[in-house]
C-alpha positions in Angstrom: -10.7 -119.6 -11.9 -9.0 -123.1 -12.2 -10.5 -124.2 -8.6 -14.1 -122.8 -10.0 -14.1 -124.9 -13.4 -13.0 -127.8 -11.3 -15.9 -127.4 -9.3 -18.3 -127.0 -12.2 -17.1 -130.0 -13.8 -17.6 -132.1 -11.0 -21.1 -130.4 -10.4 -22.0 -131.2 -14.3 -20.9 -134.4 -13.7 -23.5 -135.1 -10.7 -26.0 -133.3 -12.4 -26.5 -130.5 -9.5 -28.3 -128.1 -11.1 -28.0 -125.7 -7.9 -23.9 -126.4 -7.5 -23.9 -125.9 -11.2 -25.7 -122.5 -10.7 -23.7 -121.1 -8.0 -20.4 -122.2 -9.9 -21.0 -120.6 -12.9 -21.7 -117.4 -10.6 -18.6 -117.4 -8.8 -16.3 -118.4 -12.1 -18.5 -115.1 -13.5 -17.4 -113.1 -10.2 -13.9 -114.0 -10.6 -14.1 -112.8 -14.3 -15.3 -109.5 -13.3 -12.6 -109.2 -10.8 -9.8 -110.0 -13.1 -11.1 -106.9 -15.6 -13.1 -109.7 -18.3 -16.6 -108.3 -18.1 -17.4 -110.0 -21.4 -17.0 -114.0 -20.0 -18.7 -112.6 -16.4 -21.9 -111.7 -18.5 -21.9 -114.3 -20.1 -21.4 -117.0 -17.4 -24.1 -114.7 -14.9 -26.3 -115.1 -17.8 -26.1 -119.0 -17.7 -26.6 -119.0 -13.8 -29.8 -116.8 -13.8 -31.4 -118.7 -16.2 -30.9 -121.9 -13.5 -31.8 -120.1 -11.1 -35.1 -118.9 -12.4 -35.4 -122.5 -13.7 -35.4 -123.9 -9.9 -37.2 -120.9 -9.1 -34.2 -119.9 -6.4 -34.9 -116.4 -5.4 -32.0 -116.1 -3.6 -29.6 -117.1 -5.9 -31.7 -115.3 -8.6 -31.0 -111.8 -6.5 -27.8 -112.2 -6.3 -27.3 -112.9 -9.9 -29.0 -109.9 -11.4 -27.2 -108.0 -9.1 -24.1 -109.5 -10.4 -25.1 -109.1 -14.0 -25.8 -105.3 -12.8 -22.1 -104.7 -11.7 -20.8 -106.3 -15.2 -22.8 -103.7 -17.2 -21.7 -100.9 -15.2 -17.9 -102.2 -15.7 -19.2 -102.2 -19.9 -20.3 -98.8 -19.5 -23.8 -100.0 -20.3 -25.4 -97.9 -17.7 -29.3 -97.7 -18.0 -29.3 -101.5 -18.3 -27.4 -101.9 -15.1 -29.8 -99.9 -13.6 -32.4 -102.3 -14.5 -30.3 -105.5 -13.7 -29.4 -103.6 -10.3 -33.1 -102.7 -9.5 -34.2 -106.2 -10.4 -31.8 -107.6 -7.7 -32.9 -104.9 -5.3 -37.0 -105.7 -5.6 -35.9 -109.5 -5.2 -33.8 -109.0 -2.2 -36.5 -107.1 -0.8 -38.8 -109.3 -1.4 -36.9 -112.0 0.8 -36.5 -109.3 3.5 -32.8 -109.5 3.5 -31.7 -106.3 4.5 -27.7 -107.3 3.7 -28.6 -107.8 -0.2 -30.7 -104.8 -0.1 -27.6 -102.4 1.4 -25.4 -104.0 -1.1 -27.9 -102.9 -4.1 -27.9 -99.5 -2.4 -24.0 -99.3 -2.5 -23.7 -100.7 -6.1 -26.6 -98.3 -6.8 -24.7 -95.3 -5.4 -21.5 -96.5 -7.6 -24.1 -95.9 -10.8 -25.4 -93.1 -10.0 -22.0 -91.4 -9.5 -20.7 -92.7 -12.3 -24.0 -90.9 -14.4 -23.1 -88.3 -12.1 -26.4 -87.9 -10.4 -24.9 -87.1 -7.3 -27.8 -86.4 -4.9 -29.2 -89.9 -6.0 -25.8 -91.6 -5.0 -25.3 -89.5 -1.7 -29.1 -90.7 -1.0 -28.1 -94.5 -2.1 -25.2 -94.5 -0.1 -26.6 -93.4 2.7 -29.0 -96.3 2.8 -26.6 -98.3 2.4 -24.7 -97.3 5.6 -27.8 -97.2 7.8 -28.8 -100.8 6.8 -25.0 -102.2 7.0 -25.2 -100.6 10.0 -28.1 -102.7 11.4 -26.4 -105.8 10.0 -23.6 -105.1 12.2 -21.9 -105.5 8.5 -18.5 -103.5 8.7 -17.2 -104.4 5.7 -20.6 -102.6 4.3 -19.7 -99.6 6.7 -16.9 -99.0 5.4 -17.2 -99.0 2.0 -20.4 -97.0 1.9 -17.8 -94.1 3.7 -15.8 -94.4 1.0 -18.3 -94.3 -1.4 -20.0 -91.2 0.4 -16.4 -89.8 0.0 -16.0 -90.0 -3.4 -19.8 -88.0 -3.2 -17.8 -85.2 -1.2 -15.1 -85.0 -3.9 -17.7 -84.7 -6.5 -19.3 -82.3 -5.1 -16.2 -80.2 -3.7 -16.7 -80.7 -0.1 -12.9 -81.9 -0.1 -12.8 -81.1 3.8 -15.6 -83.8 4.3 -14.0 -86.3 2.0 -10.5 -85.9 3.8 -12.2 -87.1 7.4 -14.5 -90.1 5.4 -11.1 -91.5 3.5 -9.3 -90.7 6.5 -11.4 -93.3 8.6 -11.8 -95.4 6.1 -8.0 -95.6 6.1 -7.8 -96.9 9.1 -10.4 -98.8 9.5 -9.5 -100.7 6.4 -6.2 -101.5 8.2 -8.2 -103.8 10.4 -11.1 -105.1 7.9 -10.6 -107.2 5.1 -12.1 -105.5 1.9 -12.2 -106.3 -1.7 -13.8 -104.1 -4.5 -14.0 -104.5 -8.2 -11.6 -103.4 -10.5 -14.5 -100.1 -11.2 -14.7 -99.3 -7.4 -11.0 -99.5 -7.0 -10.4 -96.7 -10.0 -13.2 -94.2 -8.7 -12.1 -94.8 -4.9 -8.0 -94.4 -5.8 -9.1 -91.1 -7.9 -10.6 -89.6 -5.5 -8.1 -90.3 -2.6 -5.3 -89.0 -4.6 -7.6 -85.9 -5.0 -7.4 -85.6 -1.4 -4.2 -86.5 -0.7 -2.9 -83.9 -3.2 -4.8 -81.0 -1.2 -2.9 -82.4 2.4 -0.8 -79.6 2.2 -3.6 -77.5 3.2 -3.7 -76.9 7.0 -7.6 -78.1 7.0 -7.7 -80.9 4.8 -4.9 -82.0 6.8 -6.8 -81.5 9.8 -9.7 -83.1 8.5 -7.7 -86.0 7.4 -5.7 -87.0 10.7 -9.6 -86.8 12.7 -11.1 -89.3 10.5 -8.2 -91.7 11.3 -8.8 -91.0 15.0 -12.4 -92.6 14.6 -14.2 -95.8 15.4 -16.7 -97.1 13.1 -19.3 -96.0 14.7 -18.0 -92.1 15.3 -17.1 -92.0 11.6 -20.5 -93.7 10.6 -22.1 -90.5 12.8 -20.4 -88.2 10.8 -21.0 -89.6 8.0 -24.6 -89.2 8.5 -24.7 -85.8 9.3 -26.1 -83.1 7.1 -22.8 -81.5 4.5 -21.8 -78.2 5.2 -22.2 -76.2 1.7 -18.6 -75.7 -0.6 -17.3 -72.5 0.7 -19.5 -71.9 4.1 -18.2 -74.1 7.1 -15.6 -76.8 7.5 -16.7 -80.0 7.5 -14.5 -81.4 10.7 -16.4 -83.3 13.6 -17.1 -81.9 16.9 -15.1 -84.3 18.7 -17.3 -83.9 21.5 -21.4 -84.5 20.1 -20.8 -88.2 18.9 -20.9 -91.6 20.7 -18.4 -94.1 20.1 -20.2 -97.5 20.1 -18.4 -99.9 18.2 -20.2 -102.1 15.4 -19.4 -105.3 14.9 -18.1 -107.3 11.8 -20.1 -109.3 10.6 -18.8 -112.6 8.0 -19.9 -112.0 4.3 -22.3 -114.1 2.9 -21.5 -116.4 0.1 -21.0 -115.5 -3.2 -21.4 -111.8 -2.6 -19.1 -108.7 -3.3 -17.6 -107.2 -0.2 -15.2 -104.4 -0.7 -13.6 -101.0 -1.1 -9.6 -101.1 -1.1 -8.1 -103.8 -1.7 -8.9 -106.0 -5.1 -9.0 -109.7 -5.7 -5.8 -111.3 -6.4 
């Protein structure tokens, strides 16, 4: 926070409108991170009205979408589903196919949280295809775990053992953030699993997804459910292709992350 109100002053001082903009937006991102959704609001506020003042579309996206993930954290759903749907249109608009995933993803986290499950399993879902296409790993991972947390919900616990089980691995190898929210639902829901390890499938389930690549446990993940109570949801080992995605750096000023929150 101290290195961000630095930069600020120095931008107010120059009288960057832009540099202003952009600090004010990450200042608000590291408020949201350290749990103060009240100061984040405010200070995303502040940059999207710059932003719309320059006419920065860009910036404006990823502001919205911003102010979208502070109202979530406030528990003000429906108008994080505006701010969230704003951002998405926007990012659209520019064709950028990484801000539109990341409104997927954020999208999914609302819906699950309103508990609209088939709407987050959908959002997530986009979101994995398009991270996918950006060769964004960071993006693919996170959107297994959030597909995960769908699985628990909806008591496919089999499913959600191989999902958190890759993404435990492959979080070993990507560097991940999430927000304070993402962190609580994703830490649930693994200790849900975890506590069910005992159980000879889940077990099962859990040590394949660890024995994925990205891509394999992307596959899976993209595979129709088995219904609660009819099949197991464990890969066939032997019907997937294991072509690796690549990682891809985060863009500036962005939210990347699942499991491991800003310090």
């Amino acid at each position: 926070m101290e290195l961000f109100s630095e930069s600020l002053d120095l931008y107010r001082d120059l009288d960057d409108p832009e540099g202003i903009a952009w600090s004010l937006d990450h200042l608000g991102y590291a408020a949201l991170h350290l749990d103060d959704p009240a100061l984040a609001l405010a200070l995303f506020d502040e940059s999207s009205q710059l932003f719309e003042r320059m006419q920065h579309t860009w910036g404006s996206a990823i502001s919205l979408h911003h102010q979208g993930l502070t109202l979530m954290a406030r528990g003000e759903h429906a108008a994080a589903l505006d701010r969230l749907t704003e951002g998405l249109v926007e990012f659209e608009e520019l064709g950028n196919s990484w801000g539109v995933a990341q409104s997927f993803y954020h999208l999914g986290h609302l819906a699950l949280r309103t508990e609209d499950r088939a709407a987050a399993e959908a959002d997530f879902r986009r979101s994995l295809a398009l991270s996918q296409v950006e060769e964004d790993r960071a993006g693919v991972v996170r959107s297994l775990a959030g597909l995960g947390s769908v699985a628990v919900a909806t008591g496919r616990i089999d499913r959600a053992a191989v999902l958190f089980g890759a993404v435990d691995a492959l979080a070993e190898a990507t560097a991940l953030r999430q927000t304070p929210l993402e962190a609580a639902v994703h830490d649930r829901d693994v200790a849900i699993v975890r506590d069910r390890l005992g159980d000879r499938s889940v077990a099962g389930a859990w040590a394949a997804g660890r024995s994925m690549s990205l891509s394999r446990a992307a596959a899976h993940a993209m595979e129709p459910p088995a219904p609660p109570g009819e099949q197991s949801d464990q890969p066939d080992q032997s019907t997937q292709s294991d072509q690796a995605v690549s990682a891809a750096e985060p863009r500036p000023g962005t939210s990347t992350s699942v499991l491991k929150p800003l310090s």
